[in-house]
PDB file of N, CA, C and O in Angstrom:
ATOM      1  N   UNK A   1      -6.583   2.174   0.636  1.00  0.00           N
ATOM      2  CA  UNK A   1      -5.900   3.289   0.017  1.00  0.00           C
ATOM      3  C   UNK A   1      -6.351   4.610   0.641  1.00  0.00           C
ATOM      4  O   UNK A   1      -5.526   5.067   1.432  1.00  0.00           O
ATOM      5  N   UNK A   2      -7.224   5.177   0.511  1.00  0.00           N
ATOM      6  CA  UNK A   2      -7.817   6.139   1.399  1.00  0.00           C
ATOM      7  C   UNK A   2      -7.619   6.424   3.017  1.00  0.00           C
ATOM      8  O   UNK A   2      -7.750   7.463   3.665  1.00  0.00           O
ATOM      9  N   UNK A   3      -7.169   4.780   3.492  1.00  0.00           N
ATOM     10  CA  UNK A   3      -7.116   5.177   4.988  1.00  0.00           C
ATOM     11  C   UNK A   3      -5.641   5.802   5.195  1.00  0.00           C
ATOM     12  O   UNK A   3      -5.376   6.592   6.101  1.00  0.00           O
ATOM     13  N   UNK A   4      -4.775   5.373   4.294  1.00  0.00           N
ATOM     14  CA  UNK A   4      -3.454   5.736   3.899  1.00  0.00           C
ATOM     15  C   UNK A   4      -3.453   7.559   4.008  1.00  0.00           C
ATOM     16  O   UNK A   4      -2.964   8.430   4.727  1.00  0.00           O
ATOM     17  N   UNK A   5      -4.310   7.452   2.833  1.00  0.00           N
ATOM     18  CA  UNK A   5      -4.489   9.375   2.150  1.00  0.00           C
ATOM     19  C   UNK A   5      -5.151   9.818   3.607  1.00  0.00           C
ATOM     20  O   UNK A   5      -4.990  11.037   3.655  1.00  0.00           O
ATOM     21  N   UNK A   6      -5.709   9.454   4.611  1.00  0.00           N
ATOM     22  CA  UNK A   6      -6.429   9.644   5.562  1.00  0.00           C
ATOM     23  C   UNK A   6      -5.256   9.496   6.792  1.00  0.00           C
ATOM     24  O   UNK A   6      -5.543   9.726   7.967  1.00  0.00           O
ATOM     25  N   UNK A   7      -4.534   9.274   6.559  1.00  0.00           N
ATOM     26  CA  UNK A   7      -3.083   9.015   7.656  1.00  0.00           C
ATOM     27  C   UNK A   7      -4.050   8.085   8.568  1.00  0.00           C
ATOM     28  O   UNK A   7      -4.474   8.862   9.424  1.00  0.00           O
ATOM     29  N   UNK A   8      -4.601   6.817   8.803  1.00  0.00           N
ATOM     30  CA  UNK A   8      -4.561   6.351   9.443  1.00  0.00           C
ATOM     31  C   UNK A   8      -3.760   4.991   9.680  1.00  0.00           C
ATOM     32  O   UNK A   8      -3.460   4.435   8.623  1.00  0.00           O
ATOM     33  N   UNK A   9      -3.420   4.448  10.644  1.00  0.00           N
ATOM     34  CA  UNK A   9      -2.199   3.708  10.805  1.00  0.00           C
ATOM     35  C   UNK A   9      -2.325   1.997  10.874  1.00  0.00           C
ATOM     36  O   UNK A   9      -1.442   1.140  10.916  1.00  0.00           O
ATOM     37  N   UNK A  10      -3.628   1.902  10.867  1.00  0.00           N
ATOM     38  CA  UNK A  10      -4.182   0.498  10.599  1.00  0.00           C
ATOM     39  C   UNK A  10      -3.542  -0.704   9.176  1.00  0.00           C
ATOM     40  O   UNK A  10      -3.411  -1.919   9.028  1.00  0.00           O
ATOM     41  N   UNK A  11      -3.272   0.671   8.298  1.00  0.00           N
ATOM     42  CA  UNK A  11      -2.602  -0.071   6.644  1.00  0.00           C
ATOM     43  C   UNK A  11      -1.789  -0.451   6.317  1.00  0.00           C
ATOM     44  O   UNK A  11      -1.715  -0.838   5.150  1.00  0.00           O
ATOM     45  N   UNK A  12      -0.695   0.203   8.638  1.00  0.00           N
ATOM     46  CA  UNK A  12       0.893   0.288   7.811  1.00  0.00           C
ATOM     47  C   UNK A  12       1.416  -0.906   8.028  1.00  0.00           C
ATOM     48  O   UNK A  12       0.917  -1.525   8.968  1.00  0.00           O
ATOM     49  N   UNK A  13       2.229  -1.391   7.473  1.00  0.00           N
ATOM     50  CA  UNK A  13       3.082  -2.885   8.343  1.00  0.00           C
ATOM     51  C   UNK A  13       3.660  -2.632   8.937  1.00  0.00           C
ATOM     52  O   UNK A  13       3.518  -1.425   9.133  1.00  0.00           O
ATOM     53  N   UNK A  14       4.716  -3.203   9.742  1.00  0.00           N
ATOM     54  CA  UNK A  14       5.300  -2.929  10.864  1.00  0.00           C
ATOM     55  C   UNK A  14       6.487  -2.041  10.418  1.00  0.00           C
ATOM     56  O   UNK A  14       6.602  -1.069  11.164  1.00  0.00           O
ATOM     57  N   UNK A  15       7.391  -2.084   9.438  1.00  0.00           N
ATOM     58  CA  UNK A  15       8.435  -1.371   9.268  1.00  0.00           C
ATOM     59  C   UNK A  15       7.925  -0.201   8.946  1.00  0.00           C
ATOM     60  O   UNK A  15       8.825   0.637   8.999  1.00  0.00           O
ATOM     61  N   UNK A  16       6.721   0.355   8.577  1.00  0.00           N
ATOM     62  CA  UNK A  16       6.394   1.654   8.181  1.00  0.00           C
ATOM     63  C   UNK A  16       5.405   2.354   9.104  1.00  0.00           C
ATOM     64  O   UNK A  16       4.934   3.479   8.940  1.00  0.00           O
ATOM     65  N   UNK A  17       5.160   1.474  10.136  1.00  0.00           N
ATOM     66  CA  UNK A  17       4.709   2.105  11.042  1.00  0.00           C
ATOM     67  C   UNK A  17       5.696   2.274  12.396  1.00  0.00           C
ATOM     68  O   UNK A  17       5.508   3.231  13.147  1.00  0.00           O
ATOM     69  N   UNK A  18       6.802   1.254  12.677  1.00  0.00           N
ATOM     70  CA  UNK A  18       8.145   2.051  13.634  1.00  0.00           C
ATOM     71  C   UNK A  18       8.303   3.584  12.598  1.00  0.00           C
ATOM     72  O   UNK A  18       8.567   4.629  13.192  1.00  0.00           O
ATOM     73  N   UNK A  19       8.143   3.603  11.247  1.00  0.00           N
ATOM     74  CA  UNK A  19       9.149   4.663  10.817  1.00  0.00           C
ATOM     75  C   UNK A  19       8.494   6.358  11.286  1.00  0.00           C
ATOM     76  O   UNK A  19       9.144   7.382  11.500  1.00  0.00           O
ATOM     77  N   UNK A  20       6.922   6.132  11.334  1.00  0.00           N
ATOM     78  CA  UNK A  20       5.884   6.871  11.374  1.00  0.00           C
ATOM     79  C   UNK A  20       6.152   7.086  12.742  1.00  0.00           C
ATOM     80  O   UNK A  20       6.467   8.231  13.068  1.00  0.00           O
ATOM     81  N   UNK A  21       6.097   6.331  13.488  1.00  0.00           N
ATOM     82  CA  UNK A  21       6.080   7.067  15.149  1.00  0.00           C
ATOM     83  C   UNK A  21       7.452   7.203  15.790  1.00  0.00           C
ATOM     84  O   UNK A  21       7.674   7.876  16.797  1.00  0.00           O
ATOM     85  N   UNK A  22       8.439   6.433  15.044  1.00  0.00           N
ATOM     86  CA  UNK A  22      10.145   7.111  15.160  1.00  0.00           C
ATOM     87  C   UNK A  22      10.207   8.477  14.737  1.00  0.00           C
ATOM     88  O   UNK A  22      10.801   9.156  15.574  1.00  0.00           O
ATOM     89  N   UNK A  23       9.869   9.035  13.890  1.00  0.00           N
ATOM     90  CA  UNK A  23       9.712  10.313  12.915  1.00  0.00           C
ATOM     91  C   UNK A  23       8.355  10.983  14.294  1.00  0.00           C
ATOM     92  O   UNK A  23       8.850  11.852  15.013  1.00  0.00           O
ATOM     93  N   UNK A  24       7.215  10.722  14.548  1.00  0.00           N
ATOM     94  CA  UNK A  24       6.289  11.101  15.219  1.00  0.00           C
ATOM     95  C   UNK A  24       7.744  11.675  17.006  1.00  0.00           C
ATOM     96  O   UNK A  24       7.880  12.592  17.816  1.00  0.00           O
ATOM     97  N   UNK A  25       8.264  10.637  16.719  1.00  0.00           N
ATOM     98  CA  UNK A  25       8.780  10.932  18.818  1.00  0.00           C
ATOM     99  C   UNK A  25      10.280  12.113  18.393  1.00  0.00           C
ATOM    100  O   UNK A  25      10.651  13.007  19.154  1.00  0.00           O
ATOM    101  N   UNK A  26      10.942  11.794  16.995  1.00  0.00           N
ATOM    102  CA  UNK A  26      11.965  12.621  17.416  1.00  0.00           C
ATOM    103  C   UNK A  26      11.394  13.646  17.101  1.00  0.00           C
ATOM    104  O   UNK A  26      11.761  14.550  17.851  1.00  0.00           O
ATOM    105  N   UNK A  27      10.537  14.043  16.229  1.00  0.00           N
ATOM    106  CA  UNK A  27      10.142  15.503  15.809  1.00  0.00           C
ATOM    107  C   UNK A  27       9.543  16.417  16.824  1.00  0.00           C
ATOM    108  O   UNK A  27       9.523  17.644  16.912  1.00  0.00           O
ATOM    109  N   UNK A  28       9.003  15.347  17.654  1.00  0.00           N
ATOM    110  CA  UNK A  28       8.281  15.724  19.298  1.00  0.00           C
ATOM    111  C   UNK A  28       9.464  16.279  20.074  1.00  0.00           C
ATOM    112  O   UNK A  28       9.376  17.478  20.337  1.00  0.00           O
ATOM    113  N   UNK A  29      10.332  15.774  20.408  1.00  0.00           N
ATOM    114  CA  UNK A  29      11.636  15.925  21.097  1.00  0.00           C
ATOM    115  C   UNK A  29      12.254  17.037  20.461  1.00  0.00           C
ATOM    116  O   UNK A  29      12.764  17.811  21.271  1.00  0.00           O
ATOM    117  N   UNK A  30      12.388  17.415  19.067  1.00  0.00           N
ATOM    118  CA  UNK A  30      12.983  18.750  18.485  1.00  0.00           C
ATOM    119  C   UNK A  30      11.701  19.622  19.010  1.00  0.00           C
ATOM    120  O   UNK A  30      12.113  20.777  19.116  1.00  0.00           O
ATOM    121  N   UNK A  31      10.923  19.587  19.221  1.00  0.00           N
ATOM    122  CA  UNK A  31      10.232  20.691  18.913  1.00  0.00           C
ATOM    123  C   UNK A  31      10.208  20.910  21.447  1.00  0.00           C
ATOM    124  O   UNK A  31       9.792  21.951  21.955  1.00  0.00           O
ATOM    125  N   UNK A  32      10.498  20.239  21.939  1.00  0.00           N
ATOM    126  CA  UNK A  32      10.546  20.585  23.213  1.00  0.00           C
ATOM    127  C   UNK A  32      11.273  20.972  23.454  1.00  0.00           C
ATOM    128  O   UNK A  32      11.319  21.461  24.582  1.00  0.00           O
ATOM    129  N   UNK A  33      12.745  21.076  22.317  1.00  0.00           N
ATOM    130  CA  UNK A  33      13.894  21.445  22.704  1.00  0.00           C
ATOM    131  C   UNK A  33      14.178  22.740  22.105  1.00  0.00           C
ATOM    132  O   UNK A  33      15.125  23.499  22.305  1.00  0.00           O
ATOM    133  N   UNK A  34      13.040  22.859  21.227  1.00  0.00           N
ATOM    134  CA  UNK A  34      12.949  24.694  21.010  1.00  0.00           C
ATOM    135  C   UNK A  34      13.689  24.439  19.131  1.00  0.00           C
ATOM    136  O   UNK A  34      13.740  25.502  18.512  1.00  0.00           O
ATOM    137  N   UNK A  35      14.179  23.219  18.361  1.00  0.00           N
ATOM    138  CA  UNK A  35      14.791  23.181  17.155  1.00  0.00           C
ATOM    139  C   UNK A  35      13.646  23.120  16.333  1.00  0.00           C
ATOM    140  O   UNK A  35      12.498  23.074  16.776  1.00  0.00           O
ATOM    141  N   UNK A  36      13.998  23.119  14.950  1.00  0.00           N
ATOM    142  CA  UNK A  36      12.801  22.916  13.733  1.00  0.00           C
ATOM    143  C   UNK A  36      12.570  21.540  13.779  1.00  0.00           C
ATOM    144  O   UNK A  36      13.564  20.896  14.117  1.00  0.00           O
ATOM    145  N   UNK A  37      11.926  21.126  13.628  1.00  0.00           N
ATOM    146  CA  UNK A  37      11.350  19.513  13.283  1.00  0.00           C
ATOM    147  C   UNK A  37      10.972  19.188  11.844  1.00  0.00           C
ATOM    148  O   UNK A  37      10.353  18.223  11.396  1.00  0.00           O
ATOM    149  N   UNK A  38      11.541  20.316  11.198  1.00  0.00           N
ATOM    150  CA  UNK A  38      11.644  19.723   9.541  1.00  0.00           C
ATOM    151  C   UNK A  38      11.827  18.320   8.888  1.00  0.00           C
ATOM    152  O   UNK A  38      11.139  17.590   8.174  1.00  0.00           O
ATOM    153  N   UNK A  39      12.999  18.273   9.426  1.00  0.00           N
ATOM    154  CA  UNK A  39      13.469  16.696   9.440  1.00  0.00           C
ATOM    155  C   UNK A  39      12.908  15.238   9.481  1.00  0.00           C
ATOM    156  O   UNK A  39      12.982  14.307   8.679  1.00  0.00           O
ATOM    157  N   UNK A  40      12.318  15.379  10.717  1.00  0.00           N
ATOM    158  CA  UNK A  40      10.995  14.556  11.101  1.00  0.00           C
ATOM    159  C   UNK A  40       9.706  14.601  10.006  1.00  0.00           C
ATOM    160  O   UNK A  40       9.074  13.679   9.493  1.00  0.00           O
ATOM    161  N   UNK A  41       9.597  15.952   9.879  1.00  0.00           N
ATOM    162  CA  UNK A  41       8.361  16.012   8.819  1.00  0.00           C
ATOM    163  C   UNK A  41       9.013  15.428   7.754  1.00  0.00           C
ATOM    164  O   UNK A  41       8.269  14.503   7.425  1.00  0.00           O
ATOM    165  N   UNK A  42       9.873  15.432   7.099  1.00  0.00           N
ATOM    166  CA  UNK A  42      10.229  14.947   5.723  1.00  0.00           C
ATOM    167  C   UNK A  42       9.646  13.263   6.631  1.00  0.00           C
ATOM    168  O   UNK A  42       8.552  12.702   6.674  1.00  0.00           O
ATOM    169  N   UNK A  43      10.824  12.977   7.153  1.00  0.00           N
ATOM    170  CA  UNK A  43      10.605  11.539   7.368  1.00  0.00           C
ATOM    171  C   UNK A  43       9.170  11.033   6.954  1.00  0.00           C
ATOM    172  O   UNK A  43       8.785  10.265   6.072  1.00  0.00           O
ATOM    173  N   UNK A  44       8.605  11.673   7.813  1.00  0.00           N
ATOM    174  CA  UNK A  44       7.113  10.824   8.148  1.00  0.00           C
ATOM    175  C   UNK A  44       6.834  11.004   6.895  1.00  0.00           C
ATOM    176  O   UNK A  44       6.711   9.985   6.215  1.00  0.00           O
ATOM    177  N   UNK A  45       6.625  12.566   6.127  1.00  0.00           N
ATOM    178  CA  UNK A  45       6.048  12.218   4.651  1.00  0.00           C
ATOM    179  C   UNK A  45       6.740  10.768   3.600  1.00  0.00           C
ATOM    180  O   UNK A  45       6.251   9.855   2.934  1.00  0.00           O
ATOM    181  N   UNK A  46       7.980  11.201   3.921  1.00  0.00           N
ATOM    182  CA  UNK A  46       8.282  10.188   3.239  1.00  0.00           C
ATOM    183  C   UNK A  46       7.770   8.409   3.558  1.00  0.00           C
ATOM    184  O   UNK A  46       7.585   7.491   2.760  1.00  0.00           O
ATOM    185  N   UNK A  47       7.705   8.438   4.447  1.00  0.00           N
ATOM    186  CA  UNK A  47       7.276   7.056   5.084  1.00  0.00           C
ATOM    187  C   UNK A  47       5.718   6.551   4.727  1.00  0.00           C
ATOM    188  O   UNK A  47       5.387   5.419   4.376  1.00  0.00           O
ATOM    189  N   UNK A  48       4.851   7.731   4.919  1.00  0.00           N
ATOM    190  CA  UNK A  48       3.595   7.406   3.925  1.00  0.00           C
ATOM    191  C   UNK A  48       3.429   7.356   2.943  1.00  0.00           C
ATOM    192  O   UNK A  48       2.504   6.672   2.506  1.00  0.00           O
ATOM    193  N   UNK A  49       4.304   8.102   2.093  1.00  0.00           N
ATOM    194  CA  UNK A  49       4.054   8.042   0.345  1.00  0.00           C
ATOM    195  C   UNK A  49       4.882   6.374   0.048  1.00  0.00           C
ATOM    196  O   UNK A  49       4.432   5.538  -0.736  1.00  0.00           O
ATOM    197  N   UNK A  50       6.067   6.207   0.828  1.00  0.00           N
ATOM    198  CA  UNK A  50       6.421   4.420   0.846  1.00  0.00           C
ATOM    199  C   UNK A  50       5.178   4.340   0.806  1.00  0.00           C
ATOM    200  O   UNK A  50       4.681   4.700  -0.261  1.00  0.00           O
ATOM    201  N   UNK A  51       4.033   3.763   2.115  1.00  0.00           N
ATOM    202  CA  UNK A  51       2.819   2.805   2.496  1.00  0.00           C
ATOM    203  C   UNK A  51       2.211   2.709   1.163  1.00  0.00           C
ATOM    204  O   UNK A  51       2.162   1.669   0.507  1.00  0.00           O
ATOM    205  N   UNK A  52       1.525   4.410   0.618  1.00  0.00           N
ATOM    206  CA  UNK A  52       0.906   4.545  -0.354  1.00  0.00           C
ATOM    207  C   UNK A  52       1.419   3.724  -1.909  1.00  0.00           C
ATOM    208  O   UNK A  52       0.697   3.077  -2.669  1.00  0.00           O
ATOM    209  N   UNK A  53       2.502   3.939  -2.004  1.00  0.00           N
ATOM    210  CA  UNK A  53       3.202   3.313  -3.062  1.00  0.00           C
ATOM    211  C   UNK A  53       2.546   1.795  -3.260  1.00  0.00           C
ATOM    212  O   UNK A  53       1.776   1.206  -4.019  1.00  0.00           O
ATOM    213  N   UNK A  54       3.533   1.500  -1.823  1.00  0.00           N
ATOM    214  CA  UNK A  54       3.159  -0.176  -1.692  1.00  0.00           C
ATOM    215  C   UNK A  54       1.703  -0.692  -1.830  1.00  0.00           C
ATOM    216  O   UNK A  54       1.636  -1.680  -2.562  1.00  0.00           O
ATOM    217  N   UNK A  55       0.722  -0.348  -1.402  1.00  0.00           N
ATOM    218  CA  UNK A  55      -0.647  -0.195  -1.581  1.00  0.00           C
ATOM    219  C   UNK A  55      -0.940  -0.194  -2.832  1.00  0.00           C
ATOM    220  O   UNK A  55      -1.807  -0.898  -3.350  1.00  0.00           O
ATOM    221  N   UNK A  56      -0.287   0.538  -3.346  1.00  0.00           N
ATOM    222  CA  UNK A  56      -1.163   0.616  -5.108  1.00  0.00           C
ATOM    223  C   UNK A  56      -0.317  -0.217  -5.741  1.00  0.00           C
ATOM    224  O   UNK A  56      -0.717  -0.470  -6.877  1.00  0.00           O
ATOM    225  N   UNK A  57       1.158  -0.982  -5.324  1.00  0.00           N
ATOM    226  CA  UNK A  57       1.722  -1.974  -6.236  1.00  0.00           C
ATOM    227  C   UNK A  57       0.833  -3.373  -6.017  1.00  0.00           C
ATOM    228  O   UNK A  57       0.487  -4.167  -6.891  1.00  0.00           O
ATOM    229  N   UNK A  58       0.522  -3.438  -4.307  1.00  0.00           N
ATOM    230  CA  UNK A  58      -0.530  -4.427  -4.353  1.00  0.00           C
ATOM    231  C   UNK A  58      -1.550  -4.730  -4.580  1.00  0.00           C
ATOM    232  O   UNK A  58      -2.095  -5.811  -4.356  1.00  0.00           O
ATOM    233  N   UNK A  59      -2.165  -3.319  -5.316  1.00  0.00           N
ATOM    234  CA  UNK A  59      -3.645  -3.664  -5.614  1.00  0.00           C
ATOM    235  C   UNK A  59      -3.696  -3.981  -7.329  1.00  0.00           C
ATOM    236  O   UNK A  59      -4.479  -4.746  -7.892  1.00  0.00           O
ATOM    237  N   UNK A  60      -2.805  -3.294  -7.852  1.00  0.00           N
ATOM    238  CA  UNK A  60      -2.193  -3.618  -9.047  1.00  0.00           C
ATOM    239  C   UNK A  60      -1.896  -4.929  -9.372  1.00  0.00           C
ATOM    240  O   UNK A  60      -2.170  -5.155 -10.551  1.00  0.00           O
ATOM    241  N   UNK A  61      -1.450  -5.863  -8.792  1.00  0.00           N
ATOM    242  CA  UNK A  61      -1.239  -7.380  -8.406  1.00  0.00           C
ATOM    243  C   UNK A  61      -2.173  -7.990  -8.324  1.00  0.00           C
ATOM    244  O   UNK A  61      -2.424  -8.678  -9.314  1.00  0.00           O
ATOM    245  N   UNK A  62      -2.807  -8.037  -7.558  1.00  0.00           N
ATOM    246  CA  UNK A  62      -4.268  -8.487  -7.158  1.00  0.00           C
ATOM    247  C   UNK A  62      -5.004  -8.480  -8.662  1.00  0.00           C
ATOM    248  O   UNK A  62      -5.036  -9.438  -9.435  1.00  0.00           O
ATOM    249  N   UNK A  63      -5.781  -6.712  -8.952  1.00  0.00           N
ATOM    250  CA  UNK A  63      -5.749  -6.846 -10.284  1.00  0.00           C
ATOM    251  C   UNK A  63      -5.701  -7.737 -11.535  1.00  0.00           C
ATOM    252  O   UNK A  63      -6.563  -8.242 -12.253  1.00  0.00           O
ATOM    253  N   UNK A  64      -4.164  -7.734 -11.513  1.00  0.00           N
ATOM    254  CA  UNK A  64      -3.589  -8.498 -12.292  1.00  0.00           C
ATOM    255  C   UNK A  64      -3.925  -9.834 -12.491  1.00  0.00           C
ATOM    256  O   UNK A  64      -4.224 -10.303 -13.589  1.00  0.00           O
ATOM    257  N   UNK A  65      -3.879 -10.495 -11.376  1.00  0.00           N
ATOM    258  CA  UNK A  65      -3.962 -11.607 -11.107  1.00  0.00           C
ATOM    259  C   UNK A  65      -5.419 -12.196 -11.215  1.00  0.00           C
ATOM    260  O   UNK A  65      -5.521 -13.330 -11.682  1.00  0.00           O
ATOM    261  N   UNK A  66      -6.348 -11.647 -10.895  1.00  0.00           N
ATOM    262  CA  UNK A  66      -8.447 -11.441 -10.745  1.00  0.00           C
ATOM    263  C   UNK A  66      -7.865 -11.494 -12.283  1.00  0.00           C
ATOM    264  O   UNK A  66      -7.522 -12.667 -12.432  1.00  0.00           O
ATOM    265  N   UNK A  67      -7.617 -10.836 -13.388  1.00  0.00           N
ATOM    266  CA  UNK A  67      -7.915 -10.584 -14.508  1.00  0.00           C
ATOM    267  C   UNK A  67      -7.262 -11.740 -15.220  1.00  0.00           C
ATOM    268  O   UNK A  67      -7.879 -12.285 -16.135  1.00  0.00           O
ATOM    269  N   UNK A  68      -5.897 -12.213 -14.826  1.00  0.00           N
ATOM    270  CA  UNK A  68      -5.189 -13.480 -15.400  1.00  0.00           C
ATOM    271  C   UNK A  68      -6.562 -14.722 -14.980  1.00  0.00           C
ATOM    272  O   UNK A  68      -6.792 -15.573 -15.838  1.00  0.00           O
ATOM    273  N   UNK A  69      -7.182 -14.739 -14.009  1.00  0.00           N
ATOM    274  CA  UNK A  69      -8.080 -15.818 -13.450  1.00  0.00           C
ATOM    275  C   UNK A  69      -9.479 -15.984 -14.256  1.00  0.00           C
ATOM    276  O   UNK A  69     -10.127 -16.999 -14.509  1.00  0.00           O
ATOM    277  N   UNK A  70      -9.630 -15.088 -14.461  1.00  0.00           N
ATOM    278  CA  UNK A  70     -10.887 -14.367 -15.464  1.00  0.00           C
ATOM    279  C   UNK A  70     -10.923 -14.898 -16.680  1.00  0.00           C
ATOM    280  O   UNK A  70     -11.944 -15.365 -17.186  1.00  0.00           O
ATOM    281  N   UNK A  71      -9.483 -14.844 -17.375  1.00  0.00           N
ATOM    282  CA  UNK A  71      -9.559 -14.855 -18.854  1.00  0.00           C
ATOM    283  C   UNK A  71      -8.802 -17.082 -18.757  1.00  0.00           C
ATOM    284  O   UNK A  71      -8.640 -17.832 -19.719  1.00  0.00           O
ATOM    285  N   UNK A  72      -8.667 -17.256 -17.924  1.00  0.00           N
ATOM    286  CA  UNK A  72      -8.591 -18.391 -18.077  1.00  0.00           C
ATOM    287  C   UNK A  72      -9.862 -19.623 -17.445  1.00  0.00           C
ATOM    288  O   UNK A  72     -10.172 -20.754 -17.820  1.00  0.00           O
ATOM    289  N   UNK A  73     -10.180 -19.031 -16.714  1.00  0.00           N
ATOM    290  CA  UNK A  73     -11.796 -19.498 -16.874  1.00  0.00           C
ATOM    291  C   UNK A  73     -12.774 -18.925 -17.903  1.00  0.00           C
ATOM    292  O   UNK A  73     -13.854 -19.516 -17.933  1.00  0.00           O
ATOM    293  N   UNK A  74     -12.654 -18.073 -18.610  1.00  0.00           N
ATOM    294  CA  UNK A  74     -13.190 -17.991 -20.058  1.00  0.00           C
ATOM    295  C   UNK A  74     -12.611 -18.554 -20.518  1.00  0.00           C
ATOM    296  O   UNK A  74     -13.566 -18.682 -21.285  1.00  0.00           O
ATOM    297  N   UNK A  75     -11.466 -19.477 -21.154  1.00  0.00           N
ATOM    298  CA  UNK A  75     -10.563 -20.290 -21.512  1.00  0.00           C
ATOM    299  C   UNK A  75     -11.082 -21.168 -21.824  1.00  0.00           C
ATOM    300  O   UNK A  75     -11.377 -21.549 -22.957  1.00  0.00           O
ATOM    301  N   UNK A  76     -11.351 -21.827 -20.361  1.00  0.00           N
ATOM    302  CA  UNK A  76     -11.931 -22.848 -20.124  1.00  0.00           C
ATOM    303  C   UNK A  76     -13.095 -23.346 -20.292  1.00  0.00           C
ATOM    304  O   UNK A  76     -13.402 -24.521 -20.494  1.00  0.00           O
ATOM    305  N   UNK A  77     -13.891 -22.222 -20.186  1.00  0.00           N
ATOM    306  CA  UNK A  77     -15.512 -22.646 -20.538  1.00  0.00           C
ATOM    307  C   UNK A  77     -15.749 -22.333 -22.346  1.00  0.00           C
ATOM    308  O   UNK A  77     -16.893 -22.581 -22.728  1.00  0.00           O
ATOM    309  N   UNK A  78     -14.895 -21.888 -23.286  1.00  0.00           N
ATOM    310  CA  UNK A  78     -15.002 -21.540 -24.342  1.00  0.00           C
ATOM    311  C   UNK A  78     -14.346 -23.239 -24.889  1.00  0.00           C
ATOM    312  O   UNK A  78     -14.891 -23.884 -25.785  1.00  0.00           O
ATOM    313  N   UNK A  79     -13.352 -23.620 -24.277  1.00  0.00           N
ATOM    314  CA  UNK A  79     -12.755 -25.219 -24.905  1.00  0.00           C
ATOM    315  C   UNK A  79     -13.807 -26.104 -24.743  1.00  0.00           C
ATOM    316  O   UNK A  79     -13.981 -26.965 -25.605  1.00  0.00           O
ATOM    317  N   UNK A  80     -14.744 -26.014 -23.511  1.00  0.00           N
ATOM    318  CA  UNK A  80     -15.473 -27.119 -23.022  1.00  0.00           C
ATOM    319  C   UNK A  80     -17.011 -27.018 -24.150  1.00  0.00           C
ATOM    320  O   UNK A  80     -17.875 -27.775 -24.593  1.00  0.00           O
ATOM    321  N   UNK A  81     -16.721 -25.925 -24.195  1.00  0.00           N
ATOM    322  CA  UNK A  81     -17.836 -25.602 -25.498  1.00  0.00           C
ATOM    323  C   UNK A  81     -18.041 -25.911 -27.271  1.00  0.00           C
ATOM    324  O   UNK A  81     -18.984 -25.912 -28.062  1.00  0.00           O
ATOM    325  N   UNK A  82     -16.764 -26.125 -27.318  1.00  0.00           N
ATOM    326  CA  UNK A  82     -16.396 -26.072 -28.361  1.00  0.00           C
ATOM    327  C   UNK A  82     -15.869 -27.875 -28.363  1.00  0.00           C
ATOM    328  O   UNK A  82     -15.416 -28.409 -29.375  1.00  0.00           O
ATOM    329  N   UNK A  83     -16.003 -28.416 -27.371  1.00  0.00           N
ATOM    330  CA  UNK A  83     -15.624 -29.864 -27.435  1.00  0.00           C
ATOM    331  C   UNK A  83     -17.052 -30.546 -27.240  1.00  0.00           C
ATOM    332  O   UNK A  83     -16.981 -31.755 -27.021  1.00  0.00           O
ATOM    333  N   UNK A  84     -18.068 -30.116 -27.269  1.00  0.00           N
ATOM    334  CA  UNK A  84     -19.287 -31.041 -27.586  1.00  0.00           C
ATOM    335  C   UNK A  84     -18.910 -32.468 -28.471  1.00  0.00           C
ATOM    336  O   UNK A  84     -18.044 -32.840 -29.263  1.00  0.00           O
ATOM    337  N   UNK A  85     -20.275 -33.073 -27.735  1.00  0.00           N
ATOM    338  CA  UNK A  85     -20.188 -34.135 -29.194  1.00  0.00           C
ATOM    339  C   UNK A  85     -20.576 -34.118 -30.400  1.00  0.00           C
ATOM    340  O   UNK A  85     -20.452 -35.160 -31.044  1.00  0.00           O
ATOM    341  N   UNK A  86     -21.018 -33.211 -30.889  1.00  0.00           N
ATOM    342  CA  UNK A  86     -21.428 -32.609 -32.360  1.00  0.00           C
ATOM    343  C   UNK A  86     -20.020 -32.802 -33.153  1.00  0.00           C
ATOM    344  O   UNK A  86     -19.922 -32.456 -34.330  1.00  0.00           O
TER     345      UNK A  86
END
């Protein structure tokens, strides 16, 4: 998450990293040709706050899932406890 907030490009997958250096080459090209490169900047922002998004839906998941795993191995060790031979 941080390397994200850190713009580094190691986090992105492939569709969000063509979008990052598509947005990186035309904004390059407006700006040799003397135009604003506004455009480009939206892009790219937009293209990291995607990564970022996706990042926190997957860690959210993960999460989720560690915590579904958790409470069913407490589950499990609370039945096995409770099934003594007493």
């Amino acid at each position: 998450m941080e390397a994200v907030q850190n713009r580094e490009m190691w986090p992105l997958d492939g569709r969000e990293r063509r979008a990052v250096l598509g947005a990186l080459a035309s904004g390059s090209y407006r700006i040799t040709r003397g135009d604003s490169p506004a455009r480009a900047e939206r892009k790219i922002e937009t293209a990291w706050q995607s990564a970022e998004t996706r990042l926190i839906a997957e860690i959210v998941a993960l999460q989720a899932e560690r915590q579904r795993i958790v409470h069913e191995a407490a589950t499990a060790n609370a039945s096995k406890k409770s099934s003594g031979w007493w």
